[in-house]
C-alpha positions in Angstrom: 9.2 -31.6 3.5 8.9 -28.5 5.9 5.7 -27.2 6.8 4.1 -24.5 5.3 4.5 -20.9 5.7 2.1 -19.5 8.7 0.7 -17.3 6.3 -0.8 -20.1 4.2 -3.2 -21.1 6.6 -3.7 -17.0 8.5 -4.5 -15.0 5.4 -7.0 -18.0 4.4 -8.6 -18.8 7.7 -13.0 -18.0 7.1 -13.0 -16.5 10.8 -9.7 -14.0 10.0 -11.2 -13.1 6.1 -14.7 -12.3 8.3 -13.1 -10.3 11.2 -10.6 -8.3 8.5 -14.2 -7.5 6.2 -15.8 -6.4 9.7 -13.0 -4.4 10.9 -12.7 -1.6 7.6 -15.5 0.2 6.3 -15.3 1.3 2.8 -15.0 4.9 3.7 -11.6 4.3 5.6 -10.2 2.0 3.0 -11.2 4.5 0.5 -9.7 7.2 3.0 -6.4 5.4 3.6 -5.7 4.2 -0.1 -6.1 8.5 -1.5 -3.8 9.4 1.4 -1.5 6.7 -0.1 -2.0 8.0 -3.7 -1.7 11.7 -2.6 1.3 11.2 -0.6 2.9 9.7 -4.0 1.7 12.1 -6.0 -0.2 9.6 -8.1 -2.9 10.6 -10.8 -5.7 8.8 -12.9 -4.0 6.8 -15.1 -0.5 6.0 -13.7 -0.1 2.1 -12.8 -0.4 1.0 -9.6 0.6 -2.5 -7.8 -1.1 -2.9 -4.7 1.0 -5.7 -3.2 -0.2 -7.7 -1.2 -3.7 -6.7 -1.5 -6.0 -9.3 0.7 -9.6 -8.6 -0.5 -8.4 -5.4 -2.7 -10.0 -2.8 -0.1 -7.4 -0.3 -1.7 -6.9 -1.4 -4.7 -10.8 -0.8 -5.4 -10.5 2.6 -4.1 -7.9 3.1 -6.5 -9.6 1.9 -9.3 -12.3 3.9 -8.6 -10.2 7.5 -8.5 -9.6 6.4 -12.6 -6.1 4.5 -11.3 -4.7 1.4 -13.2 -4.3 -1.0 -10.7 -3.3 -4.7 -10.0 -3.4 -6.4 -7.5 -1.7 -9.8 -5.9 -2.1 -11.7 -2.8 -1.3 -15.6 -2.5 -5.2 -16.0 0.0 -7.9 -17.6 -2.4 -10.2 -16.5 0.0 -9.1 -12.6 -0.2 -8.9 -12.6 -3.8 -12.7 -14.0 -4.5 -13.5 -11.4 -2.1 -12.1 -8.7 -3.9 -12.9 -10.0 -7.0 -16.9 -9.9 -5.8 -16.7 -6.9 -4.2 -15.0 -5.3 -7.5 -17.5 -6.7 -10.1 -20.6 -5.1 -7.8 -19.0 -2.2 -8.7 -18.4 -2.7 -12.1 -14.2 -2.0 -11.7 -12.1 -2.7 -14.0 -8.7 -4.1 -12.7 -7.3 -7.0 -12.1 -6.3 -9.6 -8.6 -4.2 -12.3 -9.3 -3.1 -14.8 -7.1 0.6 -14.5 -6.5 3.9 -15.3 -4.4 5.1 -12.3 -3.4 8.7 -14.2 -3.3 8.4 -14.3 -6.6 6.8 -11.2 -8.6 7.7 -11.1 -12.3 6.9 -7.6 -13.1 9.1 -6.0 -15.3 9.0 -2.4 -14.9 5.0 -1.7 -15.5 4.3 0.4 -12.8 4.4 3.9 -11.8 4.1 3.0 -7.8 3.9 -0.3 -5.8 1.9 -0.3 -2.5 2.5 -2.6 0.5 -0.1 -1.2 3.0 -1.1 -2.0 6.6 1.9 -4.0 8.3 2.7 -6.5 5.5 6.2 -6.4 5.1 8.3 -8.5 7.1 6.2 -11.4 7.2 8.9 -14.1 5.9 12.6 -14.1 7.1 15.2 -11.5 5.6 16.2 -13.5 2.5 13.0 -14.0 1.5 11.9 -10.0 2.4 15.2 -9.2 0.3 13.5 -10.9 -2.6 9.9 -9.2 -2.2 12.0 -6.1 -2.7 13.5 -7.4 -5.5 10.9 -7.5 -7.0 8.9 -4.2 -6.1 11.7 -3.2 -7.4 12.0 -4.7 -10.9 8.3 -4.3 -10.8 8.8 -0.2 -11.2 9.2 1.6 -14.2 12.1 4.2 -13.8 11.8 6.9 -11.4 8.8 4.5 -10.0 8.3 4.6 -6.1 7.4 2.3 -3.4 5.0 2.8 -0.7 5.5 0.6 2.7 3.4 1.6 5.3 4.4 -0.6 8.4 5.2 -0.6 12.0 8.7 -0.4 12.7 10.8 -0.8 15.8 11.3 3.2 16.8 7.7 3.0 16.9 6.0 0.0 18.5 8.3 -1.1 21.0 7.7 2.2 23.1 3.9 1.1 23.5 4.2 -2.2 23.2 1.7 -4.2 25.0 1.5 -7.9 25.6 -2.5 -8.3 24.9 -4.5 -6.4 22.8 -8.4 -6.2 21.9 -10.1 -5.3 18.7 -13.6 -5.0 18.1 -14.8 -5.3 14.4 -18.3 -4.9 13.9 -19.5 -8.4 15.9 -16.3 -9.8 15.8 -13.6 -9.8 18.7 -9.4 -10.4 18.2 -7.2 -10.7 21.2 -3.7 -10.8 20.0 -1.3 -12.0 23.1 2.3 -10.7 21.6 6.0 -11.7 22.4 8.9 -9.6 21.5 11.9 -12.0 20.4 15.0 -9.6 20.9 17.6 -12.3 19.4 15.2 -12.7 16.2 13.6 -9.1 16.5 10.4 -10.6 15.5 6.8 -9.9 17.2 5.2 -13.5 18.0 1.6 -13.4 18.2 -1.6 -15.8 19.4 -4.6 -14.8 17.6 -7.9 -15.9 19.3 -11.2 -14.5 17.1 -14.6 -14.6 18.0 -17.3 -14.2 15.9 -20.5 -13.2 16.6 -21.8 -16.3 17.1 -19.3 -17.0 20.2 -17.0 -19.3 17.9 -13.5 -19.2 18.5 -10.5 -19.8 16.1 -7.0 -19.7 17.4 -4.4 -18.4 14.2 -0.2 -17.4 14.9 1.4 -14.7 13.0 5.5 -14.2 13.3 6.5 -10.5 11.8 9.7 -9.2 11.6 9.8 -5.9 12.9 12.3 -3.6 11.4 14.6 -0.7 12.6 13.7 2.2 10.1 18.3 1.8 9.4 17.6 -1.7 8.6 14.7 -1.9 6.2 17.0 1.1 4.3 19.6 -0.5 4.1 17.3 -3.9 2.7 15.9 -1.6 0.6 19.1 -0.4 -0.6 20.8 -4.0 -1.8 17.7 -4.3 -3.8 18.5 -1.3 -5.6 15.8 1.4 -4.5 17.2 5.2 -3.3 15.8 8.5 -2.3 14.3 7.7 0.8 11.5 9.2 2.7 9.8 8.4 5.9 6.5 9.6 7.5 4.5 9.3 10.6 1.1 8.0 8.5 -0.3 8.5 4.7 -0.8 11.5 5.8 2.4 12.9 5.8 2.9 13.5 9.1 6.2 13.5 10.4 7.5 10.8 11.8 8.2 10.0 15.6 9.5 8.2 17.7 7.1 6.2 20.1 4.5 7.5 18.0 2.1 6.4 14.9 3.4 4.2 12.2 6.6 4.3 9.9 5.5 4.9 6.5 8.6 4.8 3.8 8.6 6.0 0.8 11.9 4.9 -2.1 12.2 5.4 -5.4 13.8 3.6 -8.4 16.5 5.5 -10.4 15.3 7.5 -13.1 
């Protein structure tokens, strides 16, 4: 039997669901997800697959704007988050668990989501398949929304260590480049406020913006677009993040 997918244990871990509810406020995650929305176009009503959506800190900003949103992520953890934090605020939508591997959407959506760096977490076969099935996911003429770091821009300003502070909590990532795998190999430590450490590993395939296209492209998406940020800005080299926009044949 192999051993399970690093993300199993990361996406779960108490200390990395604490530091990720520290490090957003509301107001950005509310900020980010109508940039996203904007940026597609998207008004109330249209259907929205926020994919993966750890503790739903878009997909409730969506909800709130009068979208129809769902949202799926494989963490427990995330998902009872987001289910509390939704409830609270008396939103109606829904957070399922789910594979991304393995969606089985068939073409309900208007727009898919994949925000904040969460593509390119399994090996190409298996990203291949995510596509899959944003793409089957979308209705015709539906569009997806990655919004990622990509090679053009993280590798001029890469650094091997790297703080965060999020509210009381601390992340140090210490990050190795594989140039054979093109994959960013990172040692999480956390600390909480407390002064409690917990060590997690994350493995992410970074893409060339030619490469994920042409991913994108066998799964059967077309009409590309690519930004600097949500916010439209244009892309650049060295610079920002890569955010890519495709649509489904109408």
């Amino acid at each position: 039997m192999s051993p399970p997918h690093w993300t199993a244990r990361f996406f779960s871990d108490p200390a990395w669901v604490a530091t990720q509810a520290a490090r957003f406020s509301a107001a950005q995650s509310a900020e980010e997800a109508h940039a996203a929305a904007a940026l597609l176009g998207l008004l109330p009503g249209d259907r929205v697959l926020d994919a993966p959506c750890g503790d739903g800190r878009h997909a409730l900003a969506l909800a709130a704007a009068g979208l129809r949103v769902v949202g799926v992520d494989t963490s427990p953890a995330l998902l009872d988050a987001g289910r509390a934090r939704a409830s609270a605020a008396a939103l109606d939508l829904d957070l399922l668990p789910h594979d991304l591997r393995s969606l089985d959407f068939d073409a309900c959506f208007d727009a898919v989501l994949c925000l904040w760096g969460s593509f390119g977490l399994f090996d190409r076969p298996d990203d291949l398949a995510i596509a899959r099935g944003y793409r089957r996911a979308l209705a015709p003429g539906g569009r997806l929304l990655l919004d990622l770091p990509c090679i053009e821009t993280l590798l001029p300003q890469w650094a091997t260590r790297h703080w965060n502070r999020a509210g009381e909590h601390l992340a140090l990532e210490e990050r190795r480049w594989d140039p054979l795998t093109g994959r960013a190999e990172v040692v999480w430590t956390l600390v909480d406020a407390a002064g409690e450490r917990t060590v997690l590993r994350s493995s992410i395939h970074i893409y060339a913006v030619a490469e994920l296209r042409h991913l994108l492209e066998e799964a059967g998406f077309s009409a590309f677009s690519v930004f600097g940020g949500l916010d439209g800005a244009p892309f650049e080299v060295g610079r920002g993040r890569l955010v890519l926009v495709a649509q489904v044949p109408d």
